[in-house]
TORSEVO-998805 format. One record per residue (C-alpha): x, y, z. Coordinates in steps of 0.02 Angstrom, whole numbers, plus 50000, padded with zeros to 5 digits. Layout:
<recs>
      xx      yy      zz
       X       Y       Z
...
</recs>
This chain:
<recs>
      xx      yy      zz
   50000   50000   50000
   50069   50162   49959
   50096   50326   50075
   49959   50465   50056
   50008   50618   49989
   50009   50774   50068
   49877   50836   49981
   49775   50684   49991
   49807   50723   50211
   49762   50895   50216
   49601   50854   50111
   49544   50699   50232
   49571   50835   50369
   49470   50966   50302
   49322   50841   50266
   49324   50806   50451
   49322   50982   50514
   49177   51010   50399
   49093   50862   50471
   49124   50914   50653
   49054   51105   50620
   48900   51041   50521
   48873   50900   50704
   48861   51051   50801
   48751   51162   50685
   48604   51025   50698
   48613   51029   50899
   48594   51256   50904
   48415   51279   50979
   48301   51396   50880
   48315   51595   50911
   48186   51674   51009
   48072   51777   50874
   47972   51924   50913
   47802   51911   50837
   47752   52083   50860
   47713   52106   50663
   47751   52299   50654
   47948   52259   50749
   47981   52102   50704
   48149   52055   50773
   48263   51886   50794
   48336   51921   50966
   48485   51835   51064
   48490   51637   51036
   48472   51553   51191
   48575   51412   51277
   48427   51325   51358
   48369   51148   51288
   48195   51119   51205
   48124   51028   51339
   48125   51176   51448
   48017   51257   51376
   47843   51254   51471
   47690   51133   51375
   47521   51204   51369
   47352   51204   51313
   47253   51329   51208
   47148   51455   51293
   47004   51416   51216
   46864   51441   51342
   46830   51547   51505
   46799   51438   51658
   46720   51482   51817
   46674   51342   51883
   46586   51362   52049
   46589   51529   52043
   46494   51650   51930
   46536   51725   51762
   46638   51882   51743
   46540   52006   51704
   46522   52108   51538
   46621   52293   51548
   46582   52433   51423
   46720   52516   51373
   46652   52632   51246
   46471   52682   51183
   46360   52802   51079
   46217   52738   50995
   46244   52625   50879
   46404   52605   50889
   46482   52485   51085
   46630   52420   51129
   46603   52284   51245
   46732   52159   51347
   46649   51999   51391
   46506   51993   51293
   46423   51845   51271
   46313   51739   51151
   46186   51597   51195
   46095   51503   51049
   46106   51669   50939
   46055   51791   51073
   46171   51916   51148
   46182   51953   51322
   46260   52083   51450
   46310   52008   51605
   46300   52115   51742
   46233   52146   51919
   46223   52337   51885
   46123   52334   51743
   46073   52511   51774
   46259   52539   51720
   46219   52460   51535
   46166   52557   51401
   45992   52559   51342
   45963   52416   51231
   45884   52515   51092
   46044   52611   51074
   46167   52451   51056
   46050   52315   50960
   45897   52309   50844
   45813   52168   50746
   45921   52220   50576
   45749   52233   50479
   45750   52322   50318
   45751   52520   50356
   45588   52610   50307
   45514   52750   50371
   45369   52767   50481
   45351   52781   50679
   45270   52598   50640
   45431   52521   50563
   45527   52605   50671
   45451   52512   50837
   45469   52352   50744
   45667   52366   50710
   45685   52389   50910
   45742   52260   50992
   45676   52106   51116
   45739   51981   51216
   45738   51848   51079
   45895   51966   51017
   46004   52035   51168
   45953   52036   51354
   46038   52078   51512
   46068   51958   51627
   46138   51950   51810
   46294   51845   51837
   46189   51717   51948
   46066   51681   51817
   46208   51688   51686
   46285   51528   51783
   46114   51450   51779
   46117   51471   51604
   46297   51459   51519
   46336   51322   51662
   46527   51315   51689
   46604   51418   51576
   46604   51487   51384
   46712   51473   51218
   46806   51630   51186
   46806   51725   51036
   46987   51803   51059
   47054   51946   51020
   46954   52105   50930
   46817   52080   50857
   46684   52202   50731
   46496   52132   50744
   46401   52213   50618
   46219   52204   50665
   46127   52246   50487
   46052   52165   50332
   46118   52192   50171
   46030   52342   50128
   46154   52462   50135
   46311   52335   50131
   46335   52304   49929
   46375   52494   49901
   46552   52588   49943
   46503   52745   50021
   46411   52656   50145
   46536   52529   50176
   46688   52626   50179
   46623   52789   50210
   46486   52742   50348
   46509   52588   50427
   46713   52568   50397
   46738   52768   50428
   46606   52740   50611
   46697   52573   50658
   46872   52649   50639
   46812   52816   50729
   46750   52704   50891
   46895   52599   50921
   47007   52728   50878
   46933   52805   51035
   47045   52710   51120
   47193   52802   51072
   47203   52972   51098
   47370   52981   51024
   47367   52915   50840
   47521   53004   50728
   47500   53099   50598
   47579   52931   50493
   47456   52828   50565
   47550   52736   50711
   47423   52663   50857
   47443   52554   50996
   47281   52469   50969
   47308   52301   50898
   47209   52252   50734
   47046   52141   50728
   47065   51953   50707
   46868   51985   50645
   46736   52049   50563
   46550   51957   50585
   46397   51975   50488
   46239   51904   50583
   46114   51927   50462
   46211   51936   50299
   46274   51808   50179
   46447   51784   50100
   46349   51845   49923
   46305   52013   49977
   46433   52109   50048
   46529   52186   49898
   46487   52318   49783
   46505   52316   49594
   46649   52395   49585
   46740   52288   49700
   46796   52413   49834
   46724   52349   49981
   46836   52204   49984
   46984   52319   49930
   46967   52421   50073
   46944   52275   50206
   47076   52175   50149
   47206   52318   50151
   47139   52384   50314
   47176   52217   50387
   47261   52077   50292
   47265   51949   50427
   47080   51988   50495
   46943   51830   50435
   46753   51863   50425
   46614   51767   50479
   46432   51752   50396
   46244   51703   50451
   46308   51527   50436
   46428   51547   50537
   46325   51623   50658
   46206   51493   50657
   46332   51379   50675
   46374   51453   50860
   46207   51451   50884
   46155   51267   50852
   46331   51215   50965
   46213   51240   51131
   46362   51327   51226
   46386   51486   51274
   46521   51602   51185
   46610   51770   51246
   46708   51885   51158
   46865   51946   51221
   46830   52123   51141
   46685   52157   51037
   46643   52321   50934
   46457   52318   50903
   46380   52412   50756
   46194   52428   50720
   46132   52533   50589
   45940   52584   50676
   46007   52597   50822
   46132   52746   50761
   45978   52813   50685
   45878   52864   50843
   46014   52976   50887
   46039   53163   50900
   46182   53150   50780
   46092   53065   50650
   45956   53201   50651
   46089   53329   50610
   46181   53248   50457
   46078   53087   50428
   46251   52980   50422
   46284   52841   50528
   46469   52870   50597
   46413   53036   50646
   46361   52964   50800
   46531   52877   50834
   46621   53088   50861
   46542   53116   51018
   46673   52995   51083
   46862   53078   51104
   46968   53065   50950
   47163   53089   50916
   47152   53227   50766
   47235   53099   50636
   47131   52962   50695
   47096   52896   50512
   47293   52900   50461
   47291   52739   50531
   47167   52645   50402
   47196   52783   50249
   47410   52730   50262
   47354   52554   50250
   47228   52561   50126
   47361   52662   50023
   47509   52594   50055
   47414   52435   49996
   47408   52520   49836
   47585   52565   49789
   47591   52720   49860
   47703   52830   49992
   47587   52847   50125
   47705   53023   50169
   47631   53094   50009
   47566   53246   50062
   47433   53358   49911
   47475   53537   49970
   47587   53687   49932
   47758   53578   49981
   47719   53476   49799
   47632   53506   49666
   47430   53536   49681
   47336   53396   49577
   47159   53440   49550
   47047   53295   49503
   46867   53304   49422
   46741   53152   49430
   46645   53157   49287
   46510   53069   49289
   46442   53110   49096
   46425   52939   49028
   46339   52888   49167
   46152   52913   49147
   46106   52993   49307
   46138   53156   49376
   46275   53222   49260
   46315   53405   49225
   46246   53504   49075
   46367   53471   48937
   46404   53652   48883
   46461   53667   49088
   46569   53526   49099
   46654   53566   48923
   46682   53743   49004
   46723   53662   49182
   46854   53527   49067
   46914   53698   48980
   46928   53814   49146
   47033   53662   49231
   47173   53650   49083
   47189   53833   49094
   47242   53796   49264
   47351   53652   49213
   47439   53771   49073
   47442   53934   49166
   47517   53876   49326
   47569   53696   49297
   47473   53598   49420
   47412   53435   49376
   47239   53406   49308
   47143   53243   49296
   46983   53227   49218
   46920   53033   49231
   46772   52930   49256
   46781   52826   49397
   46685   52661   49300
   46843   52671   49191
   46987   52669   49332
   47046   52531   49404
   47029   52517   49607
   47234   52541   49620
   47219   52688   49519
   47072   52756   49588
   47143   52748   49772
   47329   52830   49676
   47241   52963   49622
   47132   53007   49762
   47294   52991   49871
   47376   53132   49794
   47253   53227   49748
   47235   53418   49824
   47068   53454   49773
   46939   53338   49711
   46764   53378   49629
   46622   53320   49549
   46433   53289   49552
   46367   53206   49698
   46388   53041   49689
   46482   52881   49738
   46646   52944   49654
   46656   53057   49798
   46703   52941   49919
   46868   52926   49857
   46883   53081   49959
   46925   52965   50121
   47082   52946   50033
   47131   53094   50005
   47273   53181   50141
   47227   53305   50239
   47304   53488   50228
   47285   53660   50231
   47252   53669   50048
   47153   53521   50006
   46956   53508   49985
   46815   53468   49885
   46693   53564   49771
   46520   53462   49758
   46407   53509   49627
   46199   53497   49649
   46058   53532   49586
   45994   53704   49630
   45939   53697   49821
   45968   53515   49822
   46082   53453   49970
   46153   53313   50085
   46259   53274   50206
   46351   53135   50127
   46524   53203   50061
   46516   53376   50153
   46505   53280   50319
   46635   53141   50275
   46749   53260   50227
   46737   53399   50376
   46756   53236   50490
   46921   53227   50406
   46969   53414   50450
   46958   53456   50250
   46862   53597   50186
   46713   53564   50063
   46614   53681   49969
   46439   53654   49884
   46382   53719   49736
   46220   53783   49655
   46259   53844   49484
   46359   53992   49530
   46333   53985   49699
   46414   53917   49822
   46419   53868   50019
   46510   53809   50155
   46497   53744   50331
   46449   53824   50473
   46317   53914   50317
   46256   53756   50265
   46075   53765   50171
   45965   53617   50222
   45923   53429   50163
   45813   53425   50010
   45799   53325   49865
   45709   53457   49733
   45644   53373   49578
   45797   53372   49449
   45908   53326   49571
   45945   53158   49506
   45934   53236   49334
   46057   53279   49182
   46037   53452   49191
   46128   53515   49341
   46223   53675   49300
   46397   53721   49358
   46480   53909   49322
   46659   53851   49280
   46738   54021   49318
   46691   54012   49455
   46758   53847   49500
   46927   53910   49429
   46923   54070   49548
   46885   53966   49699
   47040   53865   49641
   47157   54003   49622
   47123   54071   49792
   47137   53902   49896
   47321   53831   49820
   47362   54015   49769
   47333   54067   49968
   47238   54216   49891
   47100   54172   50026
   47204   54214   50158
   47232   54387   50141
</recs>
């Protein structure tokens, strides 16, 4: 047998070291990992083995045992819109425990029967709620009834307590029920940034009682748009799934539950004033950028720098909604081909950007782009206008809504105050703004094709906002 080489040494020796560091790579526990989402972080690997590490089960139910339930808190509530820790469900009913129930809110404030919404004292006695739908309950008769304990539903939850009368349409998804949800949990934090940061964490879900998985989006597919980008990780639950809790025969609680019930928001002083749902919700304390929070998400979702701010640091961009191919309530032609002219004067004289689009022909990226950098943004009223909730707030920034001649509503003039912009109204060539609002009315023609609009004046009223004419 002959010698080994030198080389033939020094390469069985290397093969072995490799061996020996690769032996004690396989026995290095795992690294500790945050799983805060917003700081995720691998910190220092530890030296202690695996079977250290304590065995448990999930927390999947609340157990009292002998004793009696805890009871239900309320953390936050206007009408129609509660947060609630600890409430509970029983066979599709909802109830408050408490042993203070003078302490609870009245029921017709929190919970209705989520019938259609007509008008009439009549149908308005018939949407209140009974004890077939949510009851309070003392913690005695609660144990009598749950028996030893309840399932949780963890973390935050969003019940939405309606039918899906109002659901399949985006102003009153994102601009109602999203903008009233956001507003009462927000609540919470008094402290929200101006880019959106919050301590409150996000919810795992949002439940539908008495709607179907078939009737929740709108045609142009922005409901689910501006869920899903609000909260990627949240799930949602339907009346099947509801009924499926209910046919279980046990008792549930929720660790945190935002209620939201549309009739019950509508007996309120609020609603009397601007007829909009999440008007209710700003009697609560707010942090001044309180919507930052959902608008950086739902753009940032959307390829855009949520520190894009439409004012006199960048270039103004002025966007009109047309809506002249739609078929219902659309400008006189001879004013919008003056308004289309009045705007590129704009563009030419003093280079700010001008976009003239119809919504039905944007894509839902572009449409929340656009709306993101926009400065001011006008148009007929109409559902286009709720692209206004993306819009940033700033000294400059506002929108012009056209009507019929003494027609009004609250819709995008109340949105749009609520998120500390400026909107105008206008009649022709008149025009108003708050605290010299005129009041609700639908004249006849104000669904019509013949609403009139005095582009000059439009163009003035532009010059003096981003030209800070109005502030001399």
């Amino acid at each position: 047998m002959s010698v080994p080489s030198r080389r033939e040494v020094v390469l069985v020796a290397l093969l072995l070291a490799f061996l020996l560091i690769f032996e004690s790579w396989r026995h290095v526990p795992a690294a500790t990992i945050d799983t805060n989402l917003h700081n995720a972080t691998v910190l220092t690997t530890t030296t202690a083995p695996p079977t250290t590490l304590q065995r448990q089960s999930f927390k999947t139910r609340q157990t009292w045992g002998t004793s009696t339930p805890l009871d239900t808190k309320t953390i936050a509530h206007v009408p129609g819109w509660t947060i609630f820790d600890r409430l509970y469900i029983y066979k599709g009913v909802v109830y408050i425990v408490s042993d203070q129930p003078q302490q609870v809110p009245d029921l017709q404030f929190v919970y209705s029967k989520a019938l259609r919404i007509e008008n009439g004292l009549e149908k308005e006695l018939e949407r209140l709620p009974t004890d077939e739908d949510i009851k309070v309950i003392g913690t005695s008769e609660a144990k009598k009834l749950f028996g030893t304990g309840a399932a949780i539903i963890d973390g935050v939850n969003f019940l939405v307590n309606d039918n899906a009368q109002y659901m399949t349409h985006y102003y009153h998804w994102s601009a109602e029920m999203w903008f009233g949800f956001w507003r009462t949990y927000s609540s919470l934090d008094l402290n929200i940034s101006p880019n959106g940061n919050t301590t409150l964490p996000p919810i795992r879900r949002l439940l539908f009682n008495h709607l179907d998985n078939f009737h929740w989006r709108d045609y142009a597919h922005m409901n689910e748009w501006v869920f899903r980008s609000s909260f990627p990780g949240a799930t949602m639950e339907f009346i099947d799934d509801w009924r499926d809790r209910a046919e279980m025969d046990t008792a549930w609680v929720f660790d945190r539950v935002l209620v939201a019930d549309r009739s019950a928001a509508m007996i309120s002083y609020n609603w009397g004033r601007f007829q909009r749902t999440a008007s209710t919700a700003f009697a609560l304390p707010g942090s001044v950028d309180w919507w930052m929070a959902i608008r950086d998400n739902v753009v940032q979702l959307a390829g855009i720098d949520t520190t894009v701010v439409a004012g006199t640091m960048q270039k103004p961009v002025i966007t009109y909604i047309s809506r002249q191919h739609w078929g219902r309530r659309m400008l006189i032609q001879e004013d919008h081909e003056e308004l289309v002219k009045e705007l590129y004067r704009l563009r030419d004289k003093y280079k700010w950007e001008v976009n003239v689009v119809e919504m039905e022909h944007v894509s839902r990226v572009e449409q929340i782009r656009l709306a993101a950098r926009t400065t001011i943004l006008m148009g007929v009223h109409g559902n286009g206008l709720t692209s206004l909730i993306w819009m940033k707030p700033s000294p400059r920034s506002a929108v012009f809504e056209f009507f019929y001649p003494k027609g009004f509503a609250h819709d995008y003039e109340f949105t749009a105050r609520a998120l500390g912009m400026t909107h105008y109204g206008f009649w022709g060539s008149e025009y108003f703004t708050s605290p010299a609002l005129p009041p609700v009315s639908y004249p006849e023609g104000f669904q019509g094709n013949q609403i009139p609009i005095d582009a000059k004046i439009i163009g003035h009223l532009c010059e003096q906002r981003l030209g800070l004419g109005y502030e001399i």
